[in-house]
VEXGUPA-166362 format. One record per residue (C-alpha): residue in one letter; chain; y, z, x. Coordinates in Angstrom, 2 decimals, always signed. Last residue first. Example, Ala and Ser with C-alpha at 12.3 -4.5 7.8 and 13.67 -1.06 7.14 Angstrom:
BEGIN
<site resn="S" chain="A" y="-1.06" z="+7.14" x="+13.67"/>
<site resn="A" chain="A" y="-4.50" z="+7.80" x="+12.30"/>
! end
This chain:
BEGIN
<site resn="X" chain="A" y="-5.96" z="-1.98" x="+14.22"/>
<site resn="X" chain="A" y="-2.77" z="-0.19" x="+13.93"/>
<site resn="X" chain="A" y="-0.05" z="+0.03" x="+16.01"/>
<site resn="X" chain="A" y="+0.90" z="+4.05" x="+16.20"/>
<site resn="X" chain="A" y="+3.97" z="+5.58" x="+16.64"/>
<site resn="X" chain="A" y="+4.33" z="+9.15" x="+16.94"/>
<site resn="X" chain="A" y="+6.59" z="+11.90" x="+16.60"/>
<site resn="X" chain="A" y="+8.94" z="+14.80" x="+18.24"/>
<site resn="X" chain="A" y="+12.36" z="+15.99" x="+18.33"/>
<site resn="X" chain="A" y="+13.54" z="+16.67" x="+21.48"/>
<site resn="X" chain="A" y="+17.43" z="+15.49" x="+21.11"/>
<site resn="X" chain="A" y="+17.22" z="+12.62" x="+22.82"/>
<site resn="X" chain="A" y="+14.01" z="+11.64" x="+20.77"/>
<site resn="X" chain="A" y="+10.37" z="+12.89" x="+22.22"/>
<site resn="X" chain="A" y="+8.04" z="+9.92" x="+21.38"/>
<site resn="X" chain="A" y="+3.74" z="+10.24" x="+21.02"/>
<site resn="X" chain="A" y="+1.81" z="+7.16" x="+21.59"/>
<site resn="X" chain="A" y="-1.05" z="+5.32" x="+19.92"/>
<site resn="X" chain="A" y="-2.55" z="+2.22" x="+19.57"/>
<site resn="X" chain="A" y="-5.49" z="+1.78" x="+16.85"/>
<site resn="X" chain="A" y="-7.41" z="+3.88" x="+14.51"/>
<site resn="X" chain="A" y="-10.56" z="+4.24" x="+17.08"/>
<site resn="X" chain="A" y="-7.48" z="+5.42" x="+20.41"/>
<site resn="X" chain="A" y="-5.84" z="+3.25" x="+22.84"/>
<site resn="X" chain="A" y="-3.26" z="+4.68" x="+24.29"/>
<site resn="X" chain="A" y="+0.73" z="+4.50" x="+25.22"/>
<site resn="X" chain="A" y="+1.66" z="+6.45" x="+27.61"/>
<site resn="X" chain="A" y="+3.81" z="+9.37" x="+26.48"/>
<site resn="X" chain="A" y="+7.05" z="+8.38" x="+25.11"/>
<site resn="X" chain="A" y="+10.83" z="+10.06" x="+26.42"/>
<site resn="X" chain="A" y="+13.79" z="+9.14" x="+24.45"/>
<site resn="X" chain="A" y="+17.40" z="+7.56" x="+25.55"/>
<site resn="X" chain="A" y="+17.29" z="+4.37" x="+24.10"/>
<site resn="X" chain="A" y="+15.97" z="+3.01" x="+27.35"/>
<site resn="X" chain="A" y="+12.98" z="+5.40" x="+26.84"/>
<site resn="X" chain="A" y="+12.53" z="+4.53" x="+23.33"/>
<site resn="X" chain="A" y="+12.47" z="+0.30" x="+23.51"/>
<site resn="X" chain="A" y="+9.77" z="+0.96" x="+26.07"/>
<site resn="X" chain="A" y="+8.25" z="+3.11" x="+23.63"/>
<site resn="X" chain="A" y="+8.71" z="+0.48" x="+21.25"/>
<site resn="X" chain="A" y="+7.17" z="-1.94" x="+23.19"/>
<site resn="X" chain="A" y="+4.40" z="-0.15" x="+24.22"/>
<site resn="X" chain="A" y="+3.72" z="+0.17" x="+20.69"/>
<site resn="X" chain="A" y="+3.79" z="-3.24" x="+18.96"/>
<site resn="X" chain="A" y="+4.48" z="-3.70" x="+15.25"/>
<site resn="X" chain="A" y="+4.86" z="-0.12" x="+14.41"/>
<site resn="X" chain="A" y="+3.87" z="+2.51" x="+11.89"/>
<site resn="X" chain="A" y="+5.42" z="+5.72" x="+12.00"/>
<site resn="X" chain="A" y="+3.54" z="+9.11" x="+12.57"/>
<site resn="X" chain="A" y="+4.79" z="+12.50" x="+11.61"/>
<site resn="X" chain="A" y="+3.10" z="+15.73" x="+12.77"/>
<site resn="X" chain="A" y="+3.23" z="+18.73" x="+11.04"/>
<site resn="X" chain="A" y="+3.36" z="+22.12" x="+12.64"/>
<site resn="X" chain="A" y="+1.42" z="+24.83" x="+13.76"/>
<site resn="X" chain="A" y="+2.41" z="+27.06" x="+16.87"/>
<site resn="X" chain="A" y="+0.86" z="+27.11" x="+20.29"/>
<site resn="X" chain="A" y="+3.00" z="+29.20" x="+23.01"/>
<site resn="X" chain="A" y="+4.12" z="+31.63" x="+19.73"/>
<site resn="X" chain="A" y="+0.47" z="+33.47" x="+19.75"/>
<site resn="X" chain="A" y="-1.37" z="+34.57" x="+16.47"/>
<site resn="X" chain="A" y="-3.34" z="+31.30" x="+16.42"/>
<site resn="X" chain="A" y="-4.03" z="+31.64" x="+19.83"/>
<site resn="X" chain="A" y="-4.92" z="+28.26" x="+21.86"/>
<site resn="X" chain="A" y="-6.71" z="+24.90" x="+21.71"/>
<site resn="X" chain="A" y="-6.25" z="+22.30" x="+18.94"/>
<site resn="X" chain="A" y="-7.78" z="+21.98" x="+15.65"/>
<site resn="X" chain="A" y="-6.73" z="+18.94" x="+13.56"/>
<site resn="X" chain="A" y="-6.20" z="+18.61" x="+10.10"/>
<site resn="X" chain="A" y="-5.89" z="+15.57" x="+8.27"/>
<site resn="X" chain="A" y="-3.90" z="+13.32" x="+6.46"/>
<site resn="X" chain="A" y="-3.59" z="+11.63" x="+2.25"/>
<site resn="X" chain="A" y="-7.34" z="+10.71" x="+1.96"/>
<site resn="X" chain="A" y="-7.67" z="+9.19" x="-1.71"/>
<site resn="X" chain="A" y="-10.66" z="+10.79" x="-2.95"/>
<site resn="X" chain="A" y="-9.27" z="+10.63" x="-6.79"/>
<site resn="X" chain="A" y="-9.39" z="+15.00" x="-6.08"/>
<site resn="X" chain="A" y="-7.31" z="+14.34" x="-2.98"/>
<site resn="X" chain="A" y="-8.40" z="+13.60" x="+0.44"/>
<site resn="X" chain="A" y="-7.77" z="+15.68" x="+3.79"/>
<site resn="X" chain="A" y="-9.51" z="+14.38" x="+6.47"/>
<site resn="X" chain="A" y="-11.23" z="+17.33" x="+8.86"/>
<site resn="X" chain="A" y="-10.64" z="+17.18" x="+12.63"/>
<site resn="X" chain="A" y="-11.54" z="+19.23" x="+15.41"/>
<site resn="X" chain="A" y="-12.04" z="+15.72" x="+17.81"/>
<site resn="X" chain="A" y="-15.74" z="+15.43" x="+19.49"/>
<site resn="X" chain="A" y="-17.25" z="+13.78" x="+16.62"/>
<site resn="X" chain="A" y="-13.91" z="+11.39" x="+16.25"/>
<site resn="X" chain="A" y="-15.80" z="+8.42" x="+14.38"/>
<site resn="X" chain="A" y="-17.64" z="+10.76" x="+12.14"/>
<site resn="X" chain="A" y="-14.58" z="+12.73" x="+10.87"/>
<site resn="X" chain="A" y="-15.37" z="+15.70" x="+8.63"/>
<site resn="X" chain="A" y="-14.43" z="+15.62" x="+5.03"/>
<site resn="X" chain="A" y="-12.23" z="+18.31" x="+2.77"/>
<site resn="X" chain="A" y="-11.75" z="+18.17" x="-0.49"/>
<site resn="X" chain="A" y="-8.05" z="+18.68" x="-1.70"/>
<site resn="X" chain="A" y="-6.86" z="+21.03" x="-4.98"/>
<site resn="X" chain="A" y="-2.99" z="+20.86" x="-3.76"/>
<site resn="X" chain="A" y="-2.70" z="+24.48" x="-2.78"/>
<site resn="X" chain="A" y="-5.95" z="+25.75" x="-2.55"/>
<site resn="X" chain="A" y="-7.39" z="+23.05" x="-0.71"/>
<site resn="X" chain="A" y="-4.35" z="+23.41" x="+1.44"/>
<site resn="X" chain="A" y="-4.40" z="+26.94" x="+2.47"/>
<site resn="X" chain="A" y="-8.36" z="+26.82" x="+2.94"/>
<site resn="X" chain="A" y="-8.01" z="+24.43" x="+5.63"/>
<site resn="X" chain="A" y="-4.93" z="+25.81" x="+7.33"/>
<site resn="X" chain="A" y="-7.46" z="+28.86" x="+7.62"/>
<site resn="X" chain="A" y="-10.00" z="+27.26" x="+9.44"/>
<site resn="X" chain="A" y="-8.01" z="+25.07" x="+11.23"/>
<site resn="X" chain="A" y="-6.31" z="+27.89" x="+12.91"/>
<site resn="X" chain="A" y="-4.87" z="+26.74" x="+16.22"/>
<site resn="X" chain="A" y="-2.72" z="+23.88" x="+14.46"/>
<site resn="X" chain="A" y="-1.83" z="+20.16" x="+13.96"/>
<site resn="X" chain="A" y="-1.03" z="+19.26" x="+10.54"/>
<site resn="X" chain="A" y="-1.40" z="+15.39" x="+10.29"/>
<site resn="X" chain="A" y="+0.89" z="+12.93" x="+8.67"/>
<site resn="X" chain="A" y="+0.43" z="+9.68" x="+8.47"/>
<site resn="X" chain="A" y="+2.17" z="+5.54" x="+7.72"/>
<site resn="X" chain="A" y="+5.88" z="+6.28" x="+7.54"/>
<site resn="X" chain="A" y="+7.78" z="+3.16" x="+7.77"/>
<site resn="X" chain="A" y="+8.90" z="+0.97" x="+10.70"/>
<site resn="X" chain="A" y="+6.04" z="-1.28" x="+11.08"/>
<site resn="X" chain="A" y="+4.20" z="-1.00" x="+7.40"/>
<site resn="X" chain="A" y="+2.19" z="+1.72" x="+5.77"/>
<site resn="X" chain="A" y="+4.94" z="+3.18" x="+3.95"/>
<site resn="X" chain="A" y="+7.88" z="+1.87" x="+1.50"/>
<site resn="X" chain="A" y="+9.93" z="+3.28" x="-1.10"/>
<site resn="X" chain="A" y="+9.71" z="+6.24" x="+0.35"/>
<site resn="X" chain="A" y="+10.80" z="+9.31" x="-1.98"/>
<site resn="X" chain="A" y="+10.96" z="+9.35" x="-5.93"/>
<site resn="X" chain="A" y="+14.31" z="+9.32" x="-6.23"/>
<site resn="X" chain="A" y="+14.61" z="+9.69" x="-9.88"/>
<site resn="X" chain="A" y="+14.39" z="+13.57" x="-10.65"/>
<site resn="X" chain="A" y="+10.76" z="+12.81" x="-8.12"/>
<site resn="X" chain="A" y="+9.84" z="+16.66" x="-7.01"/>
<site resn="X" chain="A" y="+9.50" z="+16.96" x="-3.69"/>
<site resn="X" chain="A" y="+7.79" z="+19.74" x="-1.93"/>
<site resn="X" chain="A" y="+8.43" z="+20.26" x="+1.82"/>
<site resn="X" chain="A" y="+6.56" z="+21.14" x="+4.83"/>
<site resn="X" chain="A" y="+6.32" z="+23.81" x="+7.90"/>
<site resn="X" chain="A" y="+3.38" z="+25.13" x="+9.47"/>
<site resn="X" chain="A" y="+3.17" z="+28.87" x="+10.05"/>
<site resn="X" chain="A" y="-0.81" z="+29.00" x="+9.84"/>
<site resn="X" chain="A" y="-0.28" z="+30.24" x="+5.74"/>
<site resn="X" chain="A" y="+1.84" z="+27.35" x="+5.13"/>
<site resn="X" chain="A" y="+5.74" z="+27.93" x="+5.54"/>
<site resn="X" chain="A" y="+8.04" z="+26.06" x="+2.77"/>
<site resn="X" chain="A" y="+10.86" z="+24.25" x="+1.89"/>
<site resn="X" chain="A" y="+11.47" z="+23.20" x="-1.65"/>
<site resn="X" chain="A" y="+13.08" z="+20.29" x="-3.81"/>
<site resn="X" chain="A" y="+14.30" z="+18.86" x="-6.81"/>
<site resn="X" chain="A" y="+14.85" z="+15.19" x="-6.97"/>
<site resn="X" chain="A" y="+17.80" z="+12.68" x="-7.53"/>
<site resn="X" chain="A" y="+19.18" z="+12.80" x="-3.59"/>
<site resn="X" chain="A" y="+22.31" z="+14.10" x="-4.15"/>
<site resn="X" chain="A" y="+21.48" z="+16.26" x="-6.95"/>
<site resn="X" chain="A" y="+19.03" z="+18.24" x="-5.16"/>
<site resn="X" chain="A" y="+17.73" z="+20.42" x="-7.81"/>
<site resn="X" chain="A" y="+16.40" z="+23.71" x="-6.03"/>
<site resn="X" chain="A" y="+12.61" z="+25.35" x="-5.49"/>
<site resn="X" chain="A" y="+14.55" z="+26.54" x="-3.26"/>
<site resn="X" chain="A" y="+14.48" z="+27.24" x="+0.71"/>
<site resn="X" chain="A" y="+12.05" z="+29.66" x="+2.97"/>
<site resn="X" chain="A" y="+8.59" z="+29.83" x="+0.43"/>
<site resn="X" chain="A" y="+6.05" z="+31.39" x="+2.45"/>
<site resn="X" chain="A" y="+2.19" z="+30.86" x="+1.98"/>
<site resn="X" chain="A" y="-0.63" z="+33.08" x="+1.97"/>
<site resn="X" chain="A" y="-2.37" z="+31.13" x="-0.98"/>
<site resn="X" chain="A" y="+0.11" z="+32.93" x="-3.73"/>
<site resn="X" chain="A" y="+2.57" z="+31.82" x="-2.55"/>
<site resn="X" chain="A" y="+2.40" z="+28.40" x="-2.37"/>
<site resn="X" chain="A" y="+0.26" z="+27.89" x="-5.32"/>
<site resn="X" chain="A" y="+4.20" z="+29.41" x="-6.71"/>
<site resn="X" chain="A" y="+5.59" z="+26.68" x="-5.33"/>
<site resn="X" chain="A" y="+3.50" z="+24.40" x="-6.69"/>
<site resn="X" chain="A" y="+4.24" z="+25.25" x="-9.95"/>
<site resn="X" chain="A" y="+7.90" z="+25.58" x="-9.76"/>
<site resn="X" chain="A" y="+7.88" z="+21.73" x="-7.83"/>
<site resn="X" chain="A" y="+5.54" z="+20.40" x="-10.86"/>
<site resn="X" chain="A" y="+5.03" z="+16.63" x="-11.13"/>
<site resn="X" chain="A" y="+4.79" z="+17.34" x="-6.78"/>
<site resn="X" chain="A" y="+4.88" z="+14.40" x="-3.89"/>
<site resn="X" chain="A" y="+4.73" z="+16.71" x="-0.57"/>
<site resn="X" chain="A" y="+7.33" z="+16.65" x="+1.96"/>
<site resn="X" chain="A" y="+7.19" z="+16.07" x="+5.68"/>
<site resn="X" chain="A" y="+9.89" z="+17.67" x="+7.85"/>
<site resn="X" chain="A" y="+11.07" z="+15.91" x="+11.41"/>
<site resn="X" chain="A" y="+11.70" z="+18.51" x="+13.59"/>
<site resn="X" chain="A" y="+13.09" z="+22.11" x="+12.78"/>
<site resn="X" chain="A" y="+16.39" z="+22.09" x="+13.84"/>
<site resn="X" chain="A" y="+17.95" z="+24.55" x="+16.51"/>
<site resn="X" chain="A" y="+20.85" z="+25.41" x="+14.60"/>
<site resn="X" chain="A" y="+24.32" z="+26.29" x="+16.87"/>
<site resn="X" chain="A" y="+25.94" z="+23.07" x="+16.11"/>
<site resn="X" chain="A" y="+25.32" z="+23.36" x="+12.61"/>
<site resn="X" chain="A" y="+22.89" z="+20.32" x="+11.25"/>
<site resn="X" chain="A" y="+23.84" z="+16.65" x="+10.65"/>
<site resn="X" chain="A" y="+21.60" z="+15.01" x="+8.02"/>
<site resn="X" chain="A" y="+18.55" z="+11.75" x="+8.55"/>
<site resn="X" chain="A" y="+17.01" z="+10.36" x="+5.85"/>
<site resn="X" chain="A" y="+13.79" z="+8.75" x="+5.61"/>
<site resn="X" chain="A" y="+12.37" z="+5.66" x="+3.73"/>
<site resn="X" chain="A" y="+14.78" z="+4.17" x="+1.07"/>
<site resn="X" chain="A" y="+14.12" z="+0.45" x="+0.69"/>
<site resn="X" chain="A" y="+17.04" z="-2.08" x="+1.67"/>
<site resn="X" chain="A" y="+14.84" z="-4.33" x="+4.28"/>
<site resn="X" chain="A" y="+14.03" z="-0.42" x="+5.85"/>
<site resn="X" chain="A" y="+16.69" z="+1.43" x="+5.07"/>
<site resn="X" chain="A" y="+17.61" z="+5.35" x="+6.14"/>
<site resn="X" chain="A" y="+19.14" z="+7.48" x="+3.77"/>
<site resn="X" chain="A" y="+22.19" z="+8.68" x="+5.75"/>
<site resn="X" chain="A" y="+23.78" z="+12.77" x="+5.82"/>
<site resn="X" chain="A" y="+26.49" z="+14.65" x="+6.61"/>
<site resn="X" chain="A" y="+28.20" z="+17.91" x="+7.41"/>
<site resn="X" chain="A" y="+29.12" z="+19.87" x="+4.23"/>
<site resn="X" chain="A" y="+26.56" z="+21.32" x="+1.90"/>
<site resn="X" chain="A" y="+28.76" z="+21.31" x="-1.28"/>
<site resn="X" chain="A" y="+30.37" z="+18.08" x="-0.73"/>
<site resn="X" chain="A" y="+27.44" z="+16.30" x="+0.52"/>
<site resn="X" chain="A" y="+28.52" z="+12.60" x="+0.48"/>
<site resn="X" chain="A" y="+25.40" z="+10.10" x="+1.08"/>
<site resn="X" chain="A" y="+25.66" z="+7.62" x="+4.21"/>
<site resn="X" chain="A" y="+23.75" z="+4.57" x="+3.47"/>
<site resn="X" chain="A" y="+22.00" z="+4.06" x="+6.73"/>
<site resn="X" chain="A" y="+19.91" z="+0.45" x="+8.52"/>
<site resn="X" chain="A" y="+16.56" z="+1.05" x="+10.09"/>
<site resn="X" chain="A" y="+15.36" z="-1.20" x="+12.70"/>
<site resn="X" chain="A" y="+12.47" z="+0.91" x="+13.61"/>
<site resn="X" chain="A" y="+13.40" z="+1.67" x="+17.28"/>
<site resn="X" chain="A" y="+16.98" z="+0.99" x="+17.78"/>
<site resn="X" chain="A" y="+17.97" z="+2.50" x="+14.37"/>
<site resn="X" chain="A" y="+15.91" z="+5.39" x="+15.42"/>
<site resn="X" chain="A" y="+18.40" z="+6.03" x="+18.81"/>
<site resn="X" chain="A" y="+21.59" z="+4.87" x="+16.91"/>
<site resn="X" chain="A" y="+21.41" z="+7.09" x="+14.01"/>
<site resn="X" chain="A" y="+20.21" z="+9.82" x="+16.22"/>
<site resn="X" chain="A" y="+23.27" z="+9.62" x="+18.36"/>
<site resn="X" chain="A" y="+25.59" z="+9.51" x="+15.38"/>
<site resn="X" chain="A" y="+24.05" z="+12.83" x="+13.56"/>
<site resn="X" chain="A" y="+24.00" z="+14.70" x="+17.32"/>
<site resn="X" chain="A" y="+22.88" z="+18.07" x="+15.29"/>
<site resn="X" chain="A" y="+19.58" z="+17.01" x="+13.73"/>
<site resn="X" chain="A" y="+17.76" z="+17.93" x="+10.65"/>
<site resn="X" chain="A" y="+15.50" z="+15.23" x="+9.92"/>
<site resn="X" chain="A" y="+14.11" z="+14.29" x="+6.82"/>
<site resn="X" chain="A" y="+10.24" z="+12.83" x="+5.02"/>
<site resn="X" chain="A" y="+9.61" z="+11.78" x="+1.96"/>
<site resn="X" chain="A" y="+6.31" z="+11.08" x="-0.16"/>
<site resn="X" chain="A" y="+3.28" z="+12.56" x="+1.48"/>
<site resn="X" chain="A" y="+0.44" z="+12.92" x="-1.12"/>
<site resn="X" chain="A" y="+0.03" z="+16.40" x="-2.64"/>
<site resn="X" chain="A" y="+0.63" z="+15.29" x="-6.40"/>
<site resn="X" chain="A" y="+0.14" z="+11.73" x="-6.70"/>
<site resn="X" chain="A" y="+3.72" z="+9.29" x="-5.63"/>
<site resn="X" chain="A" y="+6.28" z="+8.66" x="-7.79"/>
<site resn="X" chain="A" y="+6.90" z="+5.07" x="-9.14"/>
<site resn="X" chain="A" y="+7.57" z="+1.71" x="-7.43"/>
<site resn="X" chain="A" y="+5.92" z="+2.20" x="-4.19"/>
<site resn="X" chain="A" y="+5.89" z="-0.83" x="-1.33"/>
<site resn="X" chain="A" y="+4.05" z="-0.88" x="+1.25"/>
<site resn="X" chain="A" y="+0.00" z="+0.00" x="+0.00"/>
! end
């Protein structure tokens, strides 16, 4: 699927944001990669700013200016909801944290909610009140995966099948990887979880979400990301296709993958 026309199935990935403080730097960095084009949005009652960004006209991100002094979070990942209240209260009640809303957005058309899984991981819930979050996906320069990377699998794995009602699979073609797909009740996979090395209860290896854009040709984006200011890993083959991981200027991390 590219292109989405109406709101996404509760717990599929639907929107993602950045929090950055260098607004104009970031604009230029990802516009350099993907291509993107911005529609600024006014935020009267937030102040700073903020740009939807375009890919051939089609919503697929946005970017907003943070404080000077906030250390933002990353790129954030929200879940598709019919029920944001709901949800939020799955949240809690599964070990979870809720840190902003459930709130109307009015800027954006949708009501929203940040949250803290049970591992410490942090996400979004999104709400379609019209925007119904990217317009496109699974092409170059669009959002194509999200995977919660973490030190307690285990427990992440419990969170979310408790949460958004997911079953949980093993991978066959990783067998030495920590990794269980995440798939909703129609069996649609929506991500994965993967296990990595260290001490759930220590800060040196939190949990967090991992965003991964679809691209046309990696090493040449990465290429394109170091003279832009950014610093990839080496590109890599990997089953799914070819991967690398990208720290922007202002160390913000993601992936790009080319797929097979």
């Amino acid at each position: 699927m590219s292109q989405v026309t109406t709101p996404q199935p509760h717990g599929t990935p639907t929107w993602i944001d950045l929090r950055v403080t260098e607004f104009e730097r970031a604009l230029e960095f990802y516009g350099a990669l993907f291509g993107w084009e911005y529609a600024e949005e006014p935020r009267p009652a937030q102040g700073g700013r903020s740009a939807t960004c375009l890919l051939r006209g089609e919503p697929v991100a946005s970017i907003t200016q943070a404080p000077a002094t906030e250390k933002g979070p990353g790129w954030t990942m929200y879940f598709a909801t019919p029920d944001c209240d709901g949800t939020a209260k799955r949240i809690a009640e599964a070990g979870g944290t809720l840190l902003e809303g459930p709130a109307d957005i009015t800027a954006q058309g949708a009501r929203q909610l940040i949250a803290e899984d049970s591992v410490g991981a942090r996400f979004g819930l999104w709400e379609a009140r019209p925007h119904i979050g990217c317009r496109l996906v699974n092409e170059p320069g669009s959002l194509v995966r999200n995977d919660l990377m973490t030190p307690a699998p285990e427990q992440a794995r419990a969170f979310y099948s408790t949460v958004f009602d997911y079953t949980l699979d093993l991978n066959d073609v990783m067998p030495d990887a920590d990794f269980t797909f995440l798939r909703r009740p129609d069996g649609h996979e929506i991500g994965g979880i993967f296990g990595v090395p260290g001490d759930p209860a220590s800060a040196l290896t939190p949990s967090s979400w991992a965003t991964t854009f679809e691209v046309a040709d990696t090493d040449a984006v990465a290429a394109q990301a170091t003279a832009s200011g950014g610093t990839p890993t080496t590109p890599e083959d990997i089953p799914y296709g070819r991967i690398a991981t990208i720290t922007d200027p202002a160390g913000n991390e993601f992936s790009v993958i080319t797929r097979l």
